[in-house]
FIVEXKOL-19335 format. One record per residue (C-alpha): residue number from 1; z, x negated, y negated. Coordinates in steps of 0.25 Angstrom, whole numbers. Each point is the difference from the previous one (the first is absolute). Example, Ala and Ser with C-alpha at 12.3 -4.5 7.8 and 13.67 -1.06 7.14 Angstrom:
<rs>
R   torke       Z       X       Y
R       1      31     -49      18
R       2      -2      -6     -14
</rs>
This chain:
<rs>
R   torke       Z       X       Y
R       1    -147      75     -52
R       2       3     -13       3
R       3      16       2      -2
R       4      -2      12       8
R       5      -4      -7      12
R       6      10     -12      -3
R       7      10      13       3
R       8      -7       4      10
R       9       1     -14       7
R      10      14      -2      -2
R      11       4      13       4
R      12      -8      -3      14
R      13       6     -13       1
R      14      16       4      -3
R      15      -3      13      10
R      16      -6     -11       9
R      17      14     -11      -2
R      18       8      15       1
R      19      -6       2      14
R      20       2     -13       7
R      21      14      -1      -3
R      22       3      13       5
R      23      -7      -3      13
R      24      11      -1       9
R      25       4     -10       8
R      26      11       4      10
R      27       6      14       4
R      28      14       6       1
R      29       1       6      14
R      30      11       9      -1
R      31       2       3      16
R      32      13       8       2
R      33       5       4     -13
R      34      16       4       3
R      35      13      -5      -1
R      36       6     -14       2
R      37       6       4      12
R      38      -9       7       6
R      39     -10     -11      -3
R      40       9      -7       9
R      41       1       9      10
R      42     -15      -1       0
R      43      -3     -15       3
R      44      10      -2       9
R      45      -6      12       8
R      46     -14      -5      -2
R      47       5     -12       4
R      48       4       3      13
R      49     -12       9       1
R      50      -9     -14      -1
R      51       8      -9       8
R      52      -1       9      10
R      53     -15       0      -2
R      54      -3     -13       0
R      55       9      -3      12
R      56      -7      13       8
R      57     -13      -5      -2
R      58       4     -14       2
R      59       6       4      14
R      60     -15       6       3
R      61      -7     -11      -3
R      62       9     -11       9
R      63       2      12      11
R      64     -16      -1       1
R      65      -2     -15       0
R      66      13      -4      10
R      67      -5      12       8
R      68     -13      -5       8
R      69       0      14       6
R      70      -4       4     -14
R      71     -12      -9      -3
R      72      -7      10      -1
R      73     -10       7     -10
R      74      11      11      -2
R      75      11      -9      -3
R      76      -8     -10      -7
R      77      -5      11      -9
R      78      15       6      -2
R      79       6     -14      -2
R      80     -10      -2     -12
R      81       1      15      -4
R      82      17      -6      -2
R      83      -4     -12      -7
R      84      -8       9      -8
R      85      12       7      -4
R      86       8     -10      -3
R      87     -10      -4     -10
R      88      -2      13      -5
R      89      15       1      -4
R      90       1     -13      -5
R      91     -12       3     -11
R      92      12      11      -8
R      93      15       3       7
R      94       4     -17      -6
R      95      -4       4     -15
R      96       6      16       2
R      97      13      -7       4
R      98      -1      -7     -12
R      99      -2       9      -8
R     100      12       9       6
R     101      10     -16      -7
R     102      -9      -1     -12
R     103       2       4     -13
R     104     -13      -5      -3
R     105      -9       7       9
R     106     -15      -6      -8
R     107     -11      -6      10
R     108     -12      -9      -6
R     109     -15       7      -2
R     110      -5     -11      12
R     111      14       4       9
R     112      -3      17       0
R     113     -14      -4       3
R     114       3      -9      10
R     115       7       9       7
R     116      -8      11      -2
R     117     -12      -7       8
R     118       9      -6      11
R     119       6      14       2
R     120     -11       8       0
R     121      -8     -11       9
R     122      12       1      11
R     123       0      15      -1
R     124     -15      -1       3
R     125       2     -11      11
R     126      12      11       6
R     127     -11      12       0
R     128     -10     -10       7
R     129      11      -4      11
R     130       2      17       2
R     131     -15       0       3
R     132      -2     -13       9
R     133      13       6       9
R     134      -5      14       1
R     135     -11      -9       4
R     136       6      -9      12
R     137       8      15       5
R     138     -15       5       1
R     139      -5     -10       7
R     140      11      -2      10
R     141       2      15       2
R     142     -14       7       0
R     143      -8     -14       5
R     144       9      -6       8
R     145     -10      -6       9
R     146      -6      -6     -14
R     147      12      -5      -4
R     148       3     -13       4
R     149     -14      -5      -4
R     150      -1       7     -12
R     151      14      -2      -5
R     152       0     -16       2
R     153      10      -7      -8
R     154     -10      -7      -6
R     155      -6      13      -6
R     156      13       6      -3
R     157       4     -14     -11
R     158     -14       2      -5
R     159       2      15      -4
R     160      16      -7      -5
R     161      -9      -9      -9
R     162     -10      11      -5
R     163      13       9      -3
R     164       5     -11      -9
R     165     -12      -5      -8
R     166      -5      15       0
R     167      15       4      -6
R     168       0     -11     -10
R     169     -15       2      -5
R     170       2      16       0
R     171       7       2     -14
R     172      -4     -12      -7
R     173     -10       7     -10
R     174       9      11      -4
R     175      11     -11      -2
R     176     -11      -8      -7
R     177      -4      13      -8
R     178      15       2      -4
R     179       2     -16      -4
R     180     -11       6     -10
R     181       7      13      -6
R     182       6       0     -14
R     183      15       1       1
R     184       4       1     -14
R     185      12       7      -3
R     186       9       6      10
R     187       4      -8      11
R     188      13       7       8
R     189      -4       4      14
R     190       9      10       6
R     191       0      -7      13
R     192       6      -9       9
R     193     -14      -9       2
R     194     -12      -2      -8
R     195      -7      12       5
R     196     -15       3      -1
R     197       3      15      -5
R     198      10      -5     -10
R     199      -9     -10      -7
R     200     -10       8      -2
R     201       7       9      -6
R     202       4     -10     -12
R     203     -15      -6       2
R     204      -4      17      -4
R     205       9      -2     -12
R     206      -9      -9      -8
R     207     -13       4       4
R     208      -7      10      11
R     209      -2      -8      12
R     210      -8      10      10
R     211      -9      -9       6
R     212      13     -10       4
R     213       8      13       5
R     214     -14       5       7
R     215      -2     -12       7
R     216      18      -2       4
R     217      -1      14       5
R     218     -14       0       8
R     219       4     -13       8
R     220      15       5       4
R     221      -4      13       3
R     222     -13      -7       9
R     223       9     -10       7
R     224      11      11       3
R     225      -7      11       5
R     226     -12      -8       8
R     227      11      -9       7
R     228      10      14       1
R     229     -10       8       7
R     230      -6     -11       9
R     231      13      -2       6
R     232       3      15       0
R     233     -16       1       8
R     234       7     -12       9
R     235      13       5       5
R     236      -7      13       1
R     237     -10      -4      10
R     238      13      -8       6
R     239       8      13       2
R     240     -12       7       7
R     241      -1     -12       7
R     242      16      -1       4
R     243      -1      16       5
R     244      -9      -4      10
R     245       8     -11       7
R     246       6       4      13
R     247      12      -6       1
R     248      11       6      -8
R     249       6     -16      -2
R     250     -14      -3      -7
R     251       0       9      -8
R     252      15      -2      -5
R     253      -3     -15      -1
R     254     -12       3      -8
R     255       6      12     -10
R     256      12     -10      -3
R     257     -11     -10      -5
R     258      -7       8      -7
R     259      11       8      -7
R     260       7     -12      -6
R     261     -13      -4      -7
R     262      -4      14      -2
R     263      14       2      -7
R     264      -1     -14     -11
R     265     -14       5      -2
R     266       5      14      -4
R     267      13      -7      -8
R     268     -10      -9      -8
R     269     -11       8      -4
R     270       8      14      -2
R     271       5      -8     -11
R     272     -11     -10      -5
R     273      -9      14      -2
R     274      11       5      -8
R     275      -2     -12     -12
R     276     -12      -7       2
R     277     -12      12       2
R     278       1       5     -15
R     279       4     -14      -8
R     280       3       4     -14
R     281       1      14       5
R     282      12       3      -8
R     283       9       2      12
R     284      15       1      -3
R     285       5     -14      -4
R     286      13       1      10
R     287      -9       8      12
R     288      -8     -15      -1
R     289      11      -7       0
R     290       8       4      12
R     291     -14       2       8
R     292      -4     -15      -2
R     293      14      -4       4
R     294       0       6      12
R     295     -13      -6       5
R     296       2     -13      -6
R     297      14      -3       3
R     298       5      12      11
R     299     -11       0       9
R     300       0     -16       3
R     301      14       3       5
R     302      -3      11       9
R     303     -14      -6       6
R     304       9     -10       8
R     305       9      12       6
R     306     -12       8       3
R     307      -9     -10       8
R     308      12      -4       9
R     309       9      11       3
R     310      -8       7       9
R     311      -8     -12       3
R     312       6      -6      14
R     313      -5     -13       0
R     314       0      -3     -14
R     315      17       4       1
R     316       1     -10      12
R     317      -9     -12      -9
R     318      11       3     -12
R     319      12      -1       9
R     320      -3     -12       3
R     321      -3      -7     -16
R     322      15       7      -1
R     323       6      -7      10
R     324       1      12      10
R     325      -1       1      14
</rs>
């Protein structure tokens, strides 16, 4: 009996010593697999596609504070939507390109996670800004009267502040709850960043994980749809709002406004409900892939040519931060 449960001991303890050193402690992200050529093709394509992000963006933000014509709790909110932006990039296009040189293409356990929780906080941060600037367009249009003492710039950086804290505080438990998961054998994620879907899925290959998928997928699903449908209930009150102006001018001037957000809105969402609803949901691997790209990395760039193309005097702010007349 006694060498039976000697066995019985070591057998718990080697299985034990087995599982911590197969615990993993970095991941191969495999990003675009193709050719050597095409891979170039690639980052300098990206490349240009980042630059030209940061350097939109950029122009925003010194267009609003050279401007004093644009001190206002629109401009301010859009300056810090660009900032917002340039941040949001910066948190997975610099390790893509990388990865697009690198024969090496392994990030550290503490990096994925790192950059899990900053990229999903700035994603939550983005949909917060959506709402405060559905927000400010339901004001200024439907309460115009209001307005001005409503919207006060001291109320518009107190709702910036709440959007950041609120953004960062959002996904810290289920980051916390995935620092927790046992990653123990596979570790290749067929992806360009350390996505939440991804990593479940290796997290699933060692042991169930319903409550952690349970609680990923309650929380994106509640942020996107409560801040999705309040700003679709905004603009909708906006538009019955707009129809009613009397001047044709008017309601131009407000339908330009309104369109340019209503378009980043529909760009960022139509693709964030594609990947983040159902995390761990099985979605085709590559679908995922492209869809996070193109809100991660595509629609930062286009955000800075929808809110000032048909925007007169944000056009005439950024002729002047290039040196136009």
């Amino acid at each position: 009996m006694r060498f039976v449960l000697i066995l019985t001991g070591w057998q718990k303890m080697t299985s034990e010593a087995r599982n911590i050193s197969d615990t993993v402690s970095d991941f191969i992200l495999l990003g675009f697999s193709c050719r050597w050529q095409i891979r170039i093709f690639l980052f300098f394509t990206f490349f240009v596609t980042y630059i030209m992000t940061l350097l939109g963006n950029l122009a925003i933000m010194c267009a609003v504070s050279w401007d004093h014509r644009l001190h206002t709790p629109m401009y301010i909110l859009l300056a810090n939507f660009s900032f917002l932006e340039i941040c949001y990039v910066n948190s997975d296009v610099p390790n893509m390109l990388a990865n697009f040189l690198s024969k090496n293409k392994t990030i550290s356990f503490a990096r994925c996670l790192l950059q899990l929780y900053f990229f999903f906080s700035l994603g939550t941060t983005e949909c917060l800004f959506l709402s405060i600037m559905a927000y400010d367009r339901f004001l200024a249009i439907c309460r115009p009267l209001h307005y001005p003492t409503v919207m006060t710039i001291k109320f518009c950086s107190s709702l910036i502040i709440i959007c950041w804290v609120y953004g960062f505080l959002w996904f810290l438990l289920p980051v916390i709850r995935i620092t927790q998961l046992p990653f123990c054998g596979p570790n290749v994620i067929d992806d360009f960043l350390c996505d939440l879907s991804p990593l479940l899925a290796l997290a699933s290959a060692c042991v169930p994980i319903p409550g952690t998928v349970l609680i990923c997928g309650t929380m994106s699903s509640l942020l996107i749809f409560a801040t999705f449908f309040y700003i679709i209930g905004s603009y909708t009150l906006v538009l019955r709002s707009v129809m009613q102006v009397p001047s044709a001018a008017g309601q131009k001037k407000a339908f330009s406004t309104c369109s340019s957000h209503l378009t980043v809105v529909f760009l960022f969402y139509g693709s964030v409900m594609m990947t983040y609803v159902s995390p761990g949901s099985g979605q085709a691997e590559s679908m995922q892939k492209f869809t996070t790209l193109f809100y991660s990395v595509l629609t930062p760039l286009f955000n800075p040519m929808i809110y000032s193309l048909r925007n007169k005097e944000m056009k005439d702010a950024l002729k002047i931060v290039i040196g136009g007349s």
